[in-house]
C-alpha positions in Angstrom: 0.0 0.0 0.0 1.7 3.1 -1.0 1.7 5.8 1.3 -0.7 8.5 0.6 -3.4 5.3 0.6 -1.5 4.3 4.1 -2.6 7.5 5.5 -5.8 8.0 4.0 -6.3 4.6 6.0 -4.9 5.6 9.1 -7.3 8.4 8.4 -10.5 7.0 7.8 -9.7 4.3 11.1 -8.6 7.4 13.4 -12.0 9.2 12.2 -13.8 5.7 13.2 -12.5 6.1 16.6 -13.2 9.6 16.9 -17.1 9.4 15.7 -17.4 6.6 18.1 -16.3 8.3 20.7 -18.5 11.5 20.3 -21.4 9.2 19.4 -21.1 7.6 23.0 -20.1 10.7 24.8 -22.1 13.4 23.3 -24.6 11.4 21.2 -25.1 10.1 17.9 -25.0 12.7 15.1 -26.0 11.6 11.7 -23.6 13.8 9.8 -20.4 12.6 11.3 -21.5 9.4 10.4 -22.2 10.4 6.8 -18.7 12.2 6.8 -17.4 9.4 8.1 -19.4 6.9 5.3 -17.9 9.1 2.6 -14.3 9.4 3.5 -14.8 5.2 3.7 -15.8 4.7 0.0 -13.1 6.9 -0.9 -10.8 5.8 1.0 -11.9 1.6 -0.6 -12.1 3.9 -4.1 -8.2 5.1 -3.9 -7.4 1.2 -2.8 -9.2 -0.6 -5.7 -7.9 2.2 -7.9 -4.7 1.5 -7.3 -4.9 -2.5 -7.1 -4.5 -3.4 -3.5 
């Protein structure tokens, strides 16, 4: 996995945790979890696109 798809990774996994942990602390808010949602496809998009 080349590194700009590393870190968009590490990104999408760090915003999991984050989300999470609003969602239980604060409550559940529907756009984070769309945020979230989208920067997951394109995070699998930039993956397939480059054939990992």
């Amino acid at each position: 996995m080349p590194g700009s798809t590393r870190a968009m990774a590490a990104l999408t996994v760090g915003g999991l945790v984050l989300v999470t942990a609003y969602s239980v602390t604060i409550g559940s808010d529907g756009w984070l979890w769309f945020a979230w949602v989208v920067l997951g496809v394109a995070t699998i998009g930039a993956m397939a696109a480059r054939g990992n």
